[in-house]
Backbone as numpy.savetxt, mean C-alpha at the origin, in Angstrom:
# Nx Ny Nz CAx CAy CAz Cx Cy Cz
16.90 -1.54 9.82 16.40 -2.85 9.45 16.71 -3.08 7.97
17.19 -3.75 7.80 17.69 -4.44 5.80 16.62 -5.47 5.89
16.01 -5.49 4.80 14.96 -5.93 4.11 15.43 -6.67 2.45
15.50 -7.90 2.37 15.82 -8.26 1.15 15.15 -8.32 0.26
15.19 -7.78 -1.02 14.38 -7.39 -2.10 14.92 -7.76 -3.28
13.83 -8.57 -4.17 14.34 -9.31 -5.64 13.46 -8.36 -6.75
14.55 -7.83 -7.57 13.85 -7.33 -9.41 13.46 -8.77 -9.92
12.39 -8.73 -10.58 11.63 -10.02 -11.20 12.20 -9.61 -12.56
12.37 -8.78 -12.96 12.52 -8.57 -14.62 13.52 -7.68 -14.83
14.59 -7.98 -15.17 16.11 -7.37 -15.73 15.75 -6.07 -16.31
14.71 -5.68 -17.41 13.92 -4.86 -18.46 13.80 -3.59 -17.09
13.34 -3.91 -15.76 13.21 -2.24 -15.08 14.52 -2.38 -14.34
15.83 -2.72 -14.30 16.85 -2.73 -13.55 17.17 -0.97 -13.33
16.31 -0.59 -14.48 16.96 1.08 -14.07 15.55 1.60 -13.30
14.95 1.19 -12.78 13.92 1.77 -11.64 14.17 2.08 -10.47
13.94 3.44 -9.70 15.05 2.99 -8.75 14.11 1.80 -7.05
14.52 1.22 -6.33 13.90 0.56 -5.18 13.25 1.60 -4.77
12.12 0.49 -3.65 11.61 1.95 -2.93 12.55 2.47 -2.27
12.00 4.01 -2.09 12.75 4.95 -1.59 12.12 5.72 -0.95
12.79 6.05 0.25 12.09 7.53 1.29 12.62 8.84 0.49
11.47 9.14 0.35 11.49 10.90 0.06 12.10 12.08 0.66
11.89 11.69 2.40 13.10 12.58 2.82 13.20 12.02 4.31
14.00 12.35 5.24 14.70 12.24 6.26 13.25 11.77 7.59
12.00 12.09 7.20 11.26 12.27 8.15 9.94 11.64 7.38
10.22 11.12 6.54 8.95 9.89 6.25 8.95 8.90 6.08
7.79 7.99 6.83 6.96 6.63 7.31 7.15 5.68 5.60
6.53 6.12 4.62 6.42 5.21 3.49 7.68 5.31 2.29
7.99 4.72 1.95 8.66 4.45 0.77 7.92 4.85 -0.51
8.59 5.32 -1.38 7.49 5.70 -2.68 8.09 4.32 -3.65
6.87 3.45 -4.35 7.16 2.28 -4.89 6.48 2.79 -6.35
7.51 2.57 -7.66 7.39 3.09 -9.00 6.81 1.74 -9.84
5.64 2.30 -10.71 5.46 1.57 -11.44 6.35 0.50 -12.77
6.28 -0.34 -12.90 7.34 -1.40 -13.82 6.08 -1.87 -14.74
5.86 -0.35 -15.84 5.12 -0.81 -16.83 6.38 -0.75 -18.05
5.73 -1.46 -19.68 6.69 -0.39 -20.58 5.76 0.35 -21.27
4.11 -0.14 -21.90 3.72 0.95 -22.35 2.95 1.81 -20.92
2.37 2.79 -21.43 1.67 3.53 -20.56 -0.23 2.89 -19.81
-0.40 2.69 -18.74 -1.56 2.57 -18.42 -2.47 3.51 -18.28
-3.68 3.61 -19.12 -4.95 4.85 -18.69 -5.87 4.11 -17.78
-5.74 4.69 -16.64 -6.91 4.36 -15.72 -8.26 5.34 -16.44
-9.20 4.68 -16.84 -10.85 5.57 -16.84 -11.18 6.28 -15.87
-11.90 6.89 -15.71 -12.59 6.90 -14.47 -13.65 5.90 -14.06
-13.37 5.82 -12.48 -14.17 4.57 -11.64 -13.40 3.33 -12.18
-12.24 3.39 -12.53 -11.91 1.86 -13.63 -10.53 1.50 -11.95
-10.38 0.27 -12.50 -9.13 0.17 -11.41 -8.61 -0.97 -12.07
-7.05 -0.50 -11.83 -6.25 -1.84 -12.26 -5.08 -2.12 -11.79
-4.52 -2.91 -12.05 -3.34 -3.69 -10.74 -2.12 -3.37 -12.03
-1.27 -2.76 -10.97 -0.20 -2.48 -11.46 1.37 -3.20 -11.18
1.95 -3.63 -12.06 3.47 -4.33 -11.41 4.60 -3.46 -10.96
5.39 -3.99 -10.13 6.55 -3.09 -9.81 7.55 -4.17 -9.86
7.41 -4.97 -10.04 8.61 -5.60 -10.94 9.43 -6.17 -9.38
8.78 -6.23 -8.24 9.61 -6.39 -6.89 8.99 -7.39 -6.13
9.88 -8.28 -5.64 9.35 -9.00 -4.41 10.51 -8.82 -3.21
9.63 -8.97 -1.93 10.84 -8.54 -0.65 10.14 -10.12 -0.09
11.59 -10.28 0.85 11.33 -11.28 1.88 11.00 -10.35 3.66
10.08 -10.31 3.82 10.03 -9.54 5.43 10.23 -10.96 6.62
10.84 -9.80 7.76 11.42 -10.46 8.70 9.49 -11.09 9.37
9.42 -12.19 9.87 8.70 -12.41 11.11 8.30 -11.84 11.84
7.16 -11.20 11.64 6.32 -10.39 12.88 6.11 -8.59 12.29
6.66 -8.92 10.69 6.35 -7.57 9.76 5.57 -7.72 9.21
4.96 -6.60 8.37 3.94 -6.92 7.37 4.85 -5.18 6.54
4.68 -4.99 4.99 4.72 -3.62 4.30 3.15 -3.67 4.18
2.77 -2.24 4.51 1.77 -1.49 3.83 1.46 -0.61 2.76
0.76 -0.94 1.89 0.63 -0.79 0.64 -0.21 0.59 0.72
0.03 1.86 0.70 -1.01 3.21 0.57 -0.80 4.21 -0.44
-1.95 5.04 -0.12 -2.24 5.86 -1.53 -0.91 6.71 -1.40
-0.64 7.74 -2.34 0.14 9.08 -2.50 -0.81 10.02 -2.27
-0.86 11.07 -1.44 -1.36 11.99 -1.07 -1.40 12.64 -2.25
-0.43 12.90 -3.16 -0.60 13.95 -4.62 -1.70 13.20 -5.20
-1.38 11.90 -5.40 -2.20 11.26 -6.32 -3.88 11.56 -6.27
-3.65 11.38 -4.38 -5.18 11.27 -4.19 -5.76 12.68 -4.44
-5.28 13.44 -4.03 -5.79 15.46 -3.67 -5.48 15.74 -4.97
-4.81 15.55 -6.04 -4.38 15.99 -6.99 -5.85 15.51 -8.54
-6.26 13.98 -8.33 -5.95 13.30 -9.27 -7.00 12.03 -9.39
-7.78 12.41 -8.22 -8.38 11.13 -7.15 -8.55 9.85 -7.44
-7.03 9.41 -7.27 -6.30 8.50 -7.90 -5.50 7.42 -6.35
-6.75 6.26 -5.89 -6.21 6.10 -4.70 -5.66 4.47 -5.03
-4.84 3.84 -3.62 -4.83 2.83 -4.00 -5.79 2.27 -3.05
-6.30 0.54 -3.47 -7.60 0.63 -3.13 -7.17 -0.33 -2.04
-7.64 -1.46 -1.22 -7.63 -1.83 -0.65 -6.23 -1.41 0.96
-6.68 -0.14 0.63 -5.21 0.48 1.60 -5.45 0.62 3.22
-4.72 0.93 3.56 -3.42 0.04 3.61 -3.39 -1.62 3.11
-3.12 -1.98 2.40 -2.73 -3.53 1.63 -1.58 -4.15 2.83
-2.15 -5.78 2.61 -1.03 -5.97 3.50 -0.10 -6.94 2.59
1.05 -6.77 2.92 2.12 -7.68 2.45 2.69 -8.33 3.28
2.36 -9.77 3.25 2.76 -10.55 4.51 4.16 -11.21 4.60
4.53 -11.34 5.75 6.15 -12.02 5.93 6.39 -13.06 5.15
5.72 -14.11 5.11 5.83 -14.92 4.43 5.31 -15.21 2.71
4.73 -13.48 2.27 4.96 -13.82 0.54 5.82 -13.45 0.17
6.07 -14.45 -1.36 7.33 -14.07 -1.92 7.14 -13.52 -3.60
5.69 -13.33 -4.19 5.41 -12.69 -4.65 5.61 -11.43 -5.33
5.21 -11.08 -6.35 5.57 -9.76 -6.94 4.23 -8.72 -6.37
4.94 -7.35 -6.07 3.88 -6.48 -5.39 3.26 -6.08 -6.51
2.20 -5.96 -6.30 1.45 -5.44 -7.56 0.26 -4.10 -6.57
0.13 -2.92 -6.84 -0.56 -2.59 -6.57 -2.15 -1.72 -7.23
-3.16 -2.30 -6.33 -4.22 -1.97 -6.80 -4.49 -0.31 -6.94
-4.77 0.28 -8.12 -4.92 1.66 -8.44 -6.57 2.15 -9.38
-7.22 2.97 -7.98 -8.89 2.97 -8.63 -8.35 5.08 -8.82
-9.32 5.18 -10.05 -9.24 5.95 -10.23 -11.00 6.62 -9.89
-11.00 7.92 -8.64 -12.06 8.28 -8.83 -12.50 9.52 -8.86
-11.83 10.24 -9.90 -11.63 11.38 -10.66 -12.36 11.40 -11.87
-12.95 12.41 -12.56 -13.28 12.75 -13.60 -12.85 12.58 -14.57
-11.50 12.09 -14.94 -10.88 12.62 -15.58 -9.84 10.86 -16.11
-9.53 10.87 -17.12 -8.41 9.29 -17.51 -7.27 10.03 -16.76
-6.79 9.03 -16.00 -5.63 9.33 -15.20 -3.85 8.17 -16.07
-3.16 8.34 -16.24 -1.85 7.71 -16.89 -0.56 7.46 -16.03
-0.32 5.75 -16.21 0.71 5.62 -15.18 1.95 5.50 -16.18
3.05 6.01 -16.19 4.03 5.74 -17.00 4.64 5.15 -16.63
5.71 4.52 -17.28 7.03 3.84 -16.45 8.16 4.77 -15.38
8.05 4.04 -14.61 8.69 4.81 -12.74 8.07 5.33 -12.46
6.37 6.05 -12.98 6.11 6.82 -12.13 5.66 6.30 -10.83
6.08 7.24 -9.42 5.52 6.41 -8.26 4.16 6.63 -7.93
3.85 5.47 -7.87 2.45 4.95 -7.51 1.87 4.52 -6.43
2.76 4.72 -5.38 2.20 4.22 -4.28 3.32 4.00 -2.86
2.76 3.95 -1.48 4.11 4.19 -0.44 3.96 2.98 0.03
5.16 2.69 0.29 5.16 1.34 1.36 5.47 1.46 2.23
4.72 1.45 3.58 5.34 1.32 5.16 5.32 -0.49 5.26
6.51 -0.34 6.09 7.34 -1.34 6.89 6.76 -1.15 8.41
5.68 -2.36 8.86 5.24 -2.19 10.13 5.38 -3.62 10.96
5.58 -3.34 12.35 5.66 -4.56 12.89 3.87 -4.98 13.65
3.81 -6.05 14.16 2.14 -6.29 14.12 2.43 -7.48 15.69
1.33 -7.86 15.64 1.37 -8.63 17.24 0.22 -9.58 16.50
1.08 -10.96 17.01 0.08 -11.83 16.41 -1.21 -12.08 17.79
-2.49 -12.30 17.36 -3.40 -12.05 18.70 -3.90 -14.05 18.56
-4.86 -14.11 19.85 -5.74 -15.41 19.84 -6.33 -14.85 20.59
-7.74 -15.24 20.23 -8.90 -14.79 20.62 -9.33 -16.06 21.98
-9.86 -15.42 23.09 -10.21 -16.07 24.20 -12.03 -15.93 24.12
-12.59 -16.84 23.87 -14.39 -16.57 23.58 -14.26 -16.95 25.36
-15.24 -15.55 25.52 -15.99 -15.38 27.06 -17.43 -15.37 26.90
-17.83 -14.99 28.48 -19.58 -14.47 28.48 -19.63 -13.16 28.42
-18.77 -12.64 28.94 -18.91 -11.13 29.11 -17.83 -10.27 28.90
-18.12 -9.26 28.52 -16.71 -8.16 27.58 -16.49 -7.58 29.08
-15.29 -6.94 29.29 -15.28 -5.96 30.31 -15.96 -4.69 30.65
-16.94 -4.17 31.53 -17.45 -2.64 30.91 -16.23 -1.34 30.90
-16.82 -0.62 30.33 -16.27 0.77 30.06 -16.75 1.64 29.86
-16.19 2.98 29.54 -17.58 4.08 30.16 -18.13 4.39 28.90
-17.63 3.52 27.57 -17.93 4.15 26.36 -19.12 2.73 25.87
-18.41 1.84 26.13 -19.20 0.57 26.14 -19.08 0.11 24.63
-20.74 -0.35 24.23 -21.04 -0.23 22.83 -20.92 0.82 21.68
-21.03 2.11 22.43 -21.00 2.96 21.56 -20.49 3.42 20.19
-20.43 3.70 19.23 -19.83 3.88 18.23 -20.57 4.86 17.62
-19.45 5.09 15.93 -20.69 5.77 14.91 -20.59 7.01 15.46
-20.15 7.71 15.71 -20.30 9.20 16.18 -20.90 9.42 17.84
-20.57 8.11 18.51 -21.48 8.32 19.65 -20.45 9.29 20.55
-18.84 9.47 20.35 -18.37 10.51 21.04 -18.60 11.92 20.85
-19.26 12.03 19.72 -19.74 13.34 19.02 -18.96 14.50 17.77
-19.08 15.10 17.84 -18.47 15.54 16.27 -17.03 16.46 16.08
């Protein structure tokens, strides 16, 4: 699938696009397009640029998620994740980064900050009834299958 993608700012032309890490992974790693350095506090969160906008095909959305290093390393997630990026924005991605670590966490320029999956989705319409279908689980939730 080719996906068309615009640099907003000439200044990160040397960043590289997202990119898969290796032969057998789902997200793209997407690099920050700061020039000075950002300190996240702790508990602080702030939106970061990547200097990119994509056009997605109809019936895609990219998902915006944490880095596993970031998080286990650093507890450094992105927040509203999976984020959705819809077909029709044309927008610069910016992603949200909460830091909830002990510790000031620092985003430099390229460092990657975050993965993007490319997912396809099913648009739904809701039919209002009287009655749901039963099932053997029903209402249940919350741990009601057990632990």
């Amino acid at each position: 699938m080719k996906i068309q993608i615009k640099r907003l700012d000439n200044q990160f032309d040397d960043l590289p696009l997202p990119t898969y890490q290796t032969s057998g992974s789902a997200g793209m790693d997407i690099y920050a397009a700061v020039n000075e350095p950002i300190i996240i506090l702790p508990r602080q969160t702030v939106l970061v640029p990547t200097s990119l906008a994509i056009a997605l095909p109809d019936g895609f959305e990219a998902q915006v998620r944490s880095r596993s290093g970031l998080a286990a390393r650093y507890g450094v997630f992105a927040l509203n994740a999976p984020g959705t990026i819809d077909s029709d924005y044309r927008g610069e991605i910016k992603v949200i980064l909460s830091n909830f670590g002990d510790e000031p966490f620092v985003v430099n320029r390229g460092d990657r900050i975050a993965q993007l999956v490319i997912a396809r989705y099913e648009k739904a319409e809701f039919q209002l009834v009287d009655e749901l279908p039963d099932t053997h689980r029903s209402d249940g939730g919350f741990g009601s299958t057990g632990i």
